[in-house]
N, C-alpha and C positions, 0 to 999 in steps of 0.2 A: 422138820420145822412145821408142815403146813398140819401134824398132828397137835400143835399148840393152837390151831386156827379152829377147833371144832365148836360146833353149837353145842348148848343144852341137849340138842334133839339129836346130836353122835352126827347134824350136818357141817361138811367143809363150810366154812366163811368165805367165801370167792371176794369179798369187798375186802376184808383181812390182809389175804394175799395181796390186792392191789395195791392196797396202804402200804404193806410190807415193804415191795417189790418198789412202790416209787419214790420211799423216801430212802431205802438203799440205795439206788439210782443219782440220788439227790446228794447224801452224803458223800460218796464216794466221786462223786463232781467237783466237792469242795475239800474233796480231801475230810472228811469231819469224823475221825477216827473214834471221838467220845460216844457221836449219834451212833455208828455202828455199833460200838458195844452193846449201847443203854437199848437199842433197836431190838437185840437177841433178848439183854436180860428183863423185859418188861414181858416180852410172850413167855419166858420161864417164870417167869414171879409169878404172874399172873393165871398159869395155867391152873384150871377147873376152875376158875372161876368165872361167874356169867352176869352180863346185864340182865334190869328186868324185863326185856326184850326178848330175853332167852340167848342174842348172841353173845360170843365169846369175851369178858369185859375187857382183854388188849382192844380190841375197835377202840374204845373210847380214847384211848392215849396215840394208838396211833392217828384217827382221825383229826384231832386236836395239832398234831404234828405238822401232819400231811395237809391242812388248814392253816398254819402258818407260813408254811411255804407257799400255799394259792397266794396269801395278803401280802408276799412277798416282804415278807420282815428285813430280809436281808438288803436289803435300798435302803430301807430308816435307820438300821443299825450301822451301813455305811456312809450317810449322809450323817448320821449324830459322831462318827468318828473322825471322821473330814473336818466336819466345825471346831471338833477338839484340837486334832493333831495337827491342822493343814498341810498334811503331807496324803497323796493317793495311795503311795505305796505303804507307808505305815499305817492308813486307816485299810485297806484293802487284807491288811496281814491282822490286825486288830480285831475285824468284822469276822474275820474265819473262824476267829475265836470265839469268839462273842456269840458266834452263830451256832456253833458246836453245842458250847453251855447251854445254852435256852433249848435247842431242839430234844439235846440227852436227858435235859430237866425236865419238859413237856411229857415224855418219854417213862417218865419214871415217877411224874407227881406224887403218885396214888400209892405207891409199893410201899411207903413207911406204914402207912396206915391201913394199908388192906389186906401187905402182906407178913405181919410180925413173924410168924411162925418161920420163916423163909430167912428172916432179918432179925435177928435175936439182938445185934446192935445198933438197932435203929438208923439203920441204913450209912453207918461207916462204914461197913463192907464195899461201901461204892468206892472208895479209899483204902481201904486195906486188901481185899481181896480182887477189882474188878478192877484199880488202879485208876478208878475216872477222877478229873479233875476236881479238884475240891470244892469249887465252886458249886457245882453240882449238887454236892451234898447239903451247901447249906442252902441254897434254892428249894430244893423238896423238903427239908428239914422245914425253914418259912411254911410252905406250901400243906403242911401234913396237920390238920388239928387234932392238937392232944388234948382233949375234954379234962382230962388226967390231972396236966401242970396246974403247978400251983401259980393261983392268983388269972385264970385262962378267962377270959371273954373272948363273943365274938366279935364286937368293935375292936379288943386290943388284938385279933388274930388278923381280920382285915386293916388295921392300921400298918405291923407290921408288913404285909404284903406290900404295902404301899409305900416303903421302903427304897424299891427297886424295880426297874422298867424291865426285868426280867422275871421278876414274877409277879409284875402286874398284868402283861400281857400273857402271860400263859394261865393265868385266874380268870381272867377276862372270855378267854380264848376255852375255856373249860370250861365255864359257865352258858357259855352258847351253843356247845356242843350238850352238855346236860339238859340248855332250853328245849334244844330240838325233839328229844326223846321226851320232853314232860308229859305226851303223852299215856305214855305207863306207868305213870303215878296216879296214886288216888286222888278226889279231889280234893282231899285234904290237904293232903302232901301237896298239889298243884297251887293251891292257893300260897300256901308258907313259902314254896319257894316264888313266885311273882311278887311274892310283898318285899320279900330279904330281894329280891333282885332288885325290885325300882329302891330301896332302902339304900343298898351297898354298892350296887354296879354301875351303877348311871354316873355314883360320883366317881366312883373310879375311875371309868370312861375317862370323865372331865381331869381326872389327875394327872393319867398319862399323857393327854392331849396337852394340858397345858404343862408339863414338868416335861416333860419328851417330847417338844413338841414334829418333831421330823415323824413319829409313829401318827399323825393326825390323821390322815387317811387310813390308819387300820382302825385306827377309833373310831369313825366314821361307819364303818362298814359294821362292827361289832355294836357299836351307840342302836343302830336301827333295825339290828337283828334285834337285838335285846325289846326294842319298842314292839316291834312286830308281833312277838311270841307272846310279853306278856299282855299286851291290848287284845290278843285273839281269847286267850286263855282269860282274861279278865272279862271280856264282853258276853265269854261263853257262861262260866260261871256267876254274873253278877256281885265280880267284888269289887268294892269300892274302894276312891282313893287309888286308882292304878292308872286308869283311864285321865289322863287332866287336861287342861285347857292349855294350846301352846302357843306361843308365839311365834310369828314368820320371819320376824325382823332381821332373827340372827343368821337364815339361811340366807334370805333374800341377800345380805349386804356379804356373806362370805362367797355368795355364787357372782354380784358384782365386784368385789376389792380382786378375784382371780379374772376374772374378765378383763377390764382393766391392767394386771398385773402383766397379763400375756400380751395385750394391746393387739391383739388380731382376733377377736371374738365382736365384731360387730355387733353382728345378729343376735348375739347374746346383751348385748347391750341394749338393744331394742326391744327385745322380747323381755325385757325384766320388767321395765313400766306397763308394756302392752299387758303382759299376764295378769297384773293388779287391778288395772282398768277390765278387761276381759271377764274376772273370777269372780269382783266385787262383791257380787250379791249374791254368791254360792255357799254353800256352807258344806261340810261334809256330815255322815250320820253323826258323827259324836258333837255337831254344833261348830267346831271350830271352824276358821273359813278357808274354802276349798283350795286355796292358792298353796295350801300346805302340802297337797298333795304333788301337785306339777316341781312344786321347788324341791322336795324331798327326790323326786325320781333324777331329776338333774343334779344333786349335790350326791348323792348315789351314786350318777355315773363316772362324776368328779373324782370321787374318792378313789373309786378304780383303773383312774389315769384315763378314763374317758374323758378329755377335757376337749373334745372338737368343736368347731365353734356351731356347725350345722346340726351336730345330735346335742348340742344344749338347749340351741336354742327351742326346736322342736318339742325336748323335753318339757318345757314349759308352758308351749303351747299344743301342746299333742293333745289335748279337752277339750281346744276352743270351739272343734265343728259339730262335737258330739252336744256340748253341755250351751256353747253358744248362741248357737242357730243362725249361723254367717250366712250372708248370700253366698251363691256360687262356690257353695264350696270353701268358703275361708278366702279367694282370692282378694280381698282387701289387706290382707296383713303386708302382701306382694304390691298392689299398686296405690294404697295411700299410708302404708310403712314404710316401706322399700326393704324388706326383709329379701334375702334371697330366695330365688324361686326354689331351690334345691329345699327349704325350709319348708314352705309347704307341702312338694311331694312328698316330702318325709312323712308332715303329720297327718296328709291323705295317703298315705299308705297305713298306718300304724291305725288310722279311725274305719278304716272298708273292712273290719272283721264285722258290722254290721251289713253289709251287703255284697259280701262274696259266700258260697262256702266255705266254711274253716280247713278246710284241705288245700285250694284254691289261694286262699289267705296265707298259711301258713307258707305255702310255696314258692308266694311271691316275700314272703319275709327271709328266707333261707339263701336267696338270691342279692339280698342287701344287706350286710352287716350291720351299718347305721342304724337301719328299720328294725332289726336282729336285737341290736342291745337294749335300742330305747325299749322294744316291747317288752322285754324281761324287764327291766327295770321298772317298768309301770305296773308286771305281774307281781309284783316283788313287793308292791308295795299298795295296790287293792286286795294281796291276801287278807288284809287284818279287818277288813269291813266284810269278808264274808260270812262269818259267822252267824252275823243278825241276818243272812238272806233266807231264802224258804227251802226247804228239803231239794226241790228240785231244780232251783237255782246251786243250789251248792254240789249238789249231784253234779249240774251241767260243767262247772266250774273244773271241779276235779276230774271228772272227765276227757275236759281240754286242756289240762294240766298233762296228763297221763298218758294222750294219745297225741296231741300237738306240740304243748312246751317242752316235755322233756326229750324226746326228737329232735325238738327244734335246736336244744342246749346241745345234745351229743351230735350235732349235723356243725355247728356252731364250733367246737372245739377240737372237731377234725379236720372242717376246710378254714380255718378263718385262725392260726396259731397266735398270731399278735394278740388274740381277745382270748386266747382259751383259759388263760388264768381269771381274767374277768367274770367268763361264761360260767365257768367250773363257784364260783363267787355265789352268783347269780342264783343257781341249779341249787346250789344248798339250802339258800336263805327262803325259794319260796320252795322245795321241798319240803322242808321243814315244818313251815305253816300249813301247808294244807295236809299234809300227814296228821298235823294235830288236830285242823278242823275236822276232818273225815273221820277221826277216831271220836272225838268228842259229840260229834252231833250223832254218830250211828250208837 
């Protein structure tokens, strides 16, 4: 097997194997006999064929996989089968299913289209010969543009997709994984695809969010990946129309209607006026106003099932001491808010990377999980203004990406299991971006 796993360069894929190795792991947990199949027959389809990375092109599909299982599809898919059926045992048996399909379809997207020669019947083989379920086949059938057919556009190919929450999320889901890597495209190529992306993707997001709505937190997570990649790649390049002007409204009132909903988020309830009063006259580089930022890293953490009311609130106000200029430290949010104290520490800890050594700094974040998520979350999401910074600001950044955060991610997902889905989340989204920054600026 691991001779399906080779680069361009005749090197093993050691990331290959891991994807391999852990969504095996994974199926064979749930029993998911389809994934197993479609697991083998995607590194045989696919073999000699390569990214333009140089590595092996199966990464792509098992990546995309093994990234469905991080956002944890399988809660939405059994929380949308429960509303259906309201039985746990018939949606728990339902979900298997359900879960099988999409991982073996994820698995295989690409094979109609990349692999003909392989698949002379345009991928009934998945059905006649490999016995997978039929569903399957017409998922990647959806999923595979045929420039060919007659009467084809790309609105009526993404329309179709739009179809079903099984290949909307694995479109979506394959789009973010292509994001990632936009950096080995020309910048031609980079531009077309940023434009079709805010063009096609963003509404998509919004389709499955509102037609699926239990998938809202994977949409969440993919929504601001997708924002991230292409504001970095747009700011890089100076194209226009990508970058726009947003509105807080719609964060600020989803990050209070879940406050409220839980009715134990106090502090969160405080900290949502406080932060507006606090930001007011900030604006971030691209002009819009800086509250965008604080609410973005807390509806982030949201989406991840971070919902604690102590690392929300923090999120929100984790800028106040740096961009504020609070006496003492921020202690007013504590004695004429009445925020809890625990709120502050949090957001003087996550603010003393200005006045510790960042060895020092990072050591004491590895020690507190809370301080742990918020900072990646806030890493996660000052990627996309780094672009406009200067050679050695951006140097510094990646840097402490390379030598601190991503440590800090795998320190993070070995002592702290509750978050490692989260971390692992996390680890991607701002790997991603600063891979692209570091490529584009050098």
């Amino acid at each position: 097997m691991t001779t399906l796993f080779l680069g361009q360069n005749g090197v093993l894929s050691t990331q290959c194997v891991e994807y391999y190795n852990s969504i095996k792991d994974y199926a064979n947990r749930y029993s998911l006999t389809n994934t197993i199949i479609a697991l083998n027959l995607a590194a045989e389809l696919h073999n000699g064929q390569f990214r333009d990375t140089g590595l092996p092109y199966v990464i792509h599909p098992l990546e995309i996989t093994h990234y469905l299982i991080l956002l944890k599809v399988r809660h939405a898919i059994f929380d949308m089968n429960l509303n259906i059926l309201h039985d746990e045992n018939l949606a728990e048996t339902q979900t298997n299913l359900d879960l099988d399909i999409l991982l073996a379809s994820s698995l295989l997207h690409d094979t109609i289209e990349d692999c003909k020669s392989k698949l002379p019947n345009k991928g009934k083989e998945f059905i006649d010969v490999y016995h997978l379920h039929q569903d399957i086949f017409k998922y990647v059938t959806i999923l595979t543009k045929d420039k060919t057919a007659p009467g084809y556009t790309l609105d009526g190919y993404f329309e179709s997709i739009c179809q079903y929450w099984q290949t909307l999320i694995v479109k979506l889901v394959d789009r973010a994984n292509n994001c990632s890597t936009i950096n080995a495209f020309s910048n031609t190529r980079m531009e077309k695809y940023v434009k079709e992306t805010k063009k096609y993707f963003y509404s998509m997001a919004s389709t499955l969010k509102n037609s699926f709505p239990t998938f809202s937190r994977q949409t969440t997570i993919l929504k601001y990946l997708f924002v991230s990649i292409c504001e970095t790649v747009a700011s890089a390049l100076d194209i226009k129309d990508i970058i726009s002007e947003e509105s807080y409204d719609k964060t600020y009132y989803f990050v209070k209607g879940l406050a409220i909903g839980k009715g134990s988020m106090q502090n969160t309830l405080k900290a949502l006026p406080l932060s507006k009063e606090y930001y007011k006259d900030l604006t971030r580089k691209s002009g819009d106003p800086f509250i965008i930022h604080p609410l973005r890293v807390c509806s982030y953490l949201i989406s991840l099932k971070i919902d604690d009311d102590i690392v929300c609130s923090a999120a929100l106000l984790h800028e106040i001491i740096k961009k504020c200029h609070l006496e003492y430290n921020g202690i007013e949010i504590v004695t004429k808010y009445h925020l809890d104290f625990s709120v502050l520490e949090l957001v003087r800890l996550v603010s003393n990377n200005e006045h510790y050594p960042l060895d020092l700094y990072y050591e004491a974040l590895k020690h507190n999980p809370k301080a742990m998520l918020l900072k990646l979350s806030n890493r996660a999401h000052t990627c996309t203004t780094l672009i406009d910074s200067s050679s050695d600001e951006i140097r510094s950044y990646v840097e402490e990406c390379e030598n601190f955060i991503y440590p800090l991610c795998d320190y993070g997902i070995a002592h702290y299991p509750e978050y490692a889905y989260s971390i692992q989340v996390m680890y991607y989204h701002i790997s991603s971006v600063c891979n692209i920054v570091k490529s584009l600026r050098s």
